[in-house]
Structure formats: C-alpha cells, structure tokens
C-alpha positions, 0 to 999 in steps of 0.5 A: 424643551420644557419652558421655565414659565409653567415651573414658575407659575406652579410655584409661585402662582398659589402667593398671590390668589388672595389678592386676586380673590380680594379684588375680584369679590371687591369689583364683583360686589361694586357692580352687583350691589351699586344701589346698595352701601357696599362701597360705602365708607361705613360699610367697609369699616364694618367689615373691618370690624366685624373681621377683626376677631377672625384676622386675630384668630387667623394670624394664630392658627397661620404660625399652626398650620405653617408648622404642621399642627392645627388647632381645632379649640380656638372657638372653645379659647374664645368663649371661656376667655371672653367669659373669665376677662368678663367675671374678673372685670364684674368681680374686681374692675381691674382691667390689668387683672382681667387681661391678664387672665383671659390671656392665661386662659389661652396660655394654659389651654395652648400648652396642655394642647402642645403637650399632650400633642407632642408627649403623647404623640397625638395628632393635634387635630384629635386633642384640640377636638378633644379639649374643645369639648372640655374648654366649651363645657368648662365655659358653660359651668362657669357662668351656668350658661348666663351672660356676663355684662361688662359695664366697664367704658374704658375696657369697652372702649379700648377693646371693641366697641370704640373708635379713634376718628373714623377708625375702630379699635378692632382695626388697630388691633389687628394691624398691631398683632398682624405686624408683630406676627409677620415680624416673629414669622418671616424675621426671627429665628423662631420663624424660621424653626416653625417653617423648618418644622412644618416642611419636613419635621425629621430633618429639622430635628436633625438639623438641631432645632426642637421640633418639640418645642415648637409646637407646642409654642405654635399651639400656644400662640394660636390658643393665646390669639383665640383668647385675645380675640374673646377678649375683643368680643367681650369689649365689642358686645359689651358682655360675654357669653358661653355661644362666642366663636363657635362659628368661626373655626371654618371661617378661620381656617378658610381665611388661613389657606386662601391667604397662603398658607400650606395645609401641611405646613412649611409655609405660612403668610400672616399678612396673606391671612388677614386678607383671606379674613377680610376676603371672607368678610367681604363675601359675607357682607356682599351675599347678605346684601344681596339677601342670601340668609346664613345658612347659604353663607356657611354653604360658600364658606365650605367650597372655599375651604375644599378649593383652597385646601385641594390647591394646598395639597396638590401643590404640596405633592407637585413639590 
C-alpha cells in the first residue's frame, strides 16, 4: 500500500524551500563570517536596501510567471523610467509630474508588451527580448548616455536614499508593494483569473475568464513594478543613468522561482519572492564578505536559477 506522506511531500514540500534556504544561508553566513559585520544591524539593513529594488521587480514578475508569461524587458523598464522620472524632475521640479511619468513609462511599454504577446500571438519571451532592446536604446538617446543628477532632497528622501529611524525607505516600500501584491493575488478576483490563466489557459478561457486580458495586465503590472523600481534607484543614487538594472533580470527571476512560484505558471507567492529577493542578498552580501569578486557571484546566481527552474518544472510534470 502506497503512503500518503510522499504524495504530501511532493506537493507541498517546494511551499517551503525559500524559508528553508532563508535560514540556512543566515546560519551559514553567521558561522562562517563571526569576525566580520554580517549579523550586524547595519549590515542587515543594507541588504534590505540594497534588495529593495529587486523585491519590487520580483512582486512584478511573480503575477507574470503565475499567469504563464515572462517579462524579459524589466532591466530596460528600469532604465528609461529612472532616466524620464530624473529629466522631468531637472525640467520641471515636480515631484507629481515626474511620478506620474516614470510610471507611464511602464504603462505604455507593459501594454505594448501584452498586446503584441497576445494579438500577435507571440511568445512574451521573444517580444519583451524584443522591446528590451528597443526601451534600452530609446534610454540612451534620451540623455545621449549621460547621467541625469537629481538634486531634489525630498524626492530623494522619500525614494531612496532616506530613512524613518533606523528603517530605510526602500524597506517601507517594498513592504507597502508587497502587501498590496499579495492582497490582489491570493484575495480578488483578478488573483484567481491569473492563477486560473497560468494553470491551463484553455480551460480558463472556457470557463468565462478573458485570458487575453489578463496578460496583458500582468505584463502591465510587471512592467509598472520594473519602473517604480527605477524610480527608487533614481532616489537612491541620487541620479539615473541608461546602465540601471540591467543585471537584475537573472537576480529577479531566481528570487522569483525559489520564492515558489511555478516556472510554467498556476502558482505564484509574492510573499515567497520577497524572501527569494532577500535570499539572494544575502548570499550576495555573505560571498562578498567572504571575498569572492562579482563574477563568482553571477556564477552561483545561475546555479540557482537551474535548480530551482528544474525543481519547477519536474513538479509541474508530477502533477
């Protein structure tokens, strides 16, 4: 007689591997690294904040995995966002009216990324590769690959670079986004069509949801995360430049997958990814304590990605 406890474990075991991760790379780092700052206040802070931008992303793309897309243009997003919020704030000094445009900015590039995905009926891989491309050089003619300073202290303040107490605004923000992305995911409506959309699209079309026009809102959502996470650079770093994000994808997606969510959609965990994000941080922080150069932390950032894309997959052909 076959026992229910392996039928359990294969279900469910995948829900809790990031928080697994999560303390084992804590404990790892706190033995390994006892001479050093890691467990410092300071330190874990930092990599709250230096997370920040990558959570965001990641809350983004978690609603485009779950409903079977990817968005690929996210680095692009975040450049041409940072760089628009920084020139109508060195135009105009209106912190509404720059806002408003880096935020459009991932409107308009999100939904050209969902309708040509689902009119077309192109794989979203190939047209965010495609548009990345675009967005990037579009980014470098604005501004003829110069920075943009922003000498605004309140928008700087509030967006990046400033901190209420010992908490930095970065680490508010992402707590305020995660908690509106786990809300719109696990208890609405649309949460449910972009679940039921990324577990079998067929049956979700029959069933009367607009599978159409669900991804091109979780395009539209990961593209709107991507710029809201350019405009935090930009307040960080006090300036934007064309090179902002364009690392982060790998990071983004990794953060993503070892949170939980399924690399061929029909599930998702915002809450998991911010964890994969701070996962991810943390093993960046620890290996550059230990001394390890950039080059060595991209090389464990994609063995990650193929673990945890492969734990993805194989679960997706077991179900």
């Amino acid at each position: 007689m076959q026992s229910k406890i392996p039928d359990f474990l294969k279900k469910d075991y995948r829900k809790y591997v990031v928080y697994v991760s999560f303390f084992l790379i804590l404990i790892f780092f706190s033995i390994t690294l006892t001479g050093k700052i890691f467990l410092s206040a300071s330190n874990l802070m930092n990599i709250l904040r230096q997370t920040a931008m990558v959570s965001i992303m990641a809350i983004g793309m978690t609603f485009a995995l779950t409903a079977g897309e990817i968005d690929l243009s996210i680095g692009s997003i975040v450049a041409l966002s940072a760089l628009v919020t920084g020139v109508m704030l060195e135009k105009f000094n209106n912190i509404p009216l720059a806002l408003l445009a880096g935020l459009g900015t991932g409107i308009v590039a999100g939904f050209i990324n969902g309708f040509i995905t689902t009119k077309a009926r192109i794989p979203a891989f190939l047209v965010t590769l495609g548009t990345s491309g675009i967005l990037s050089g579009l980014g470098r003619s604005i501004t003829n690959l110069e920075s943009v300073p922003i000498i605004n202290s309140v928008f700087n303040f509030t967006f990046g670079s400033g901190n209420i107490g010992p908490i930095s605004t970065l680490f508010i923000w992402t707590i305020i986004i995660m908690i509106i992305g786990h809300l719109l995911l696990k208890n609405t409506p649309f949460g449910r069509a972009v679940l039921a959309t990324g577990g079998n699209r067929s049956a979700a079309k029959y069933s009367g949801i607009r599978t159409d026009h669900i991804r091109i809102a979780v395009l539209m959502i990961s593209a709107v995360s991507a710029s809201f996470a350019g405009i935090l650079y930009a307040g960080r770093l006090h300036g934007a430049r064309y090179t902002l994000g364009e690392s982060d994808l790998m990071t983004v997606i990794a953060a993503v997958i070892i949170g939980g969510t399924s690399f061929s959609g029909g599930r998702g965990s915002v809450v998991g990814a911010i964890i994969g994000s701070i996962v991810m941080g943390m093993m960046n922080n620890g290996l550059l304590l230990m001394g390890l150069d950039v080059s060595e932390q991209m090389i464990a950032r994609g063995i990650i990605i193929i673990i945890a894309v492969s734990l993805s997959l194989r679960e997706k052909a077991e179900s």
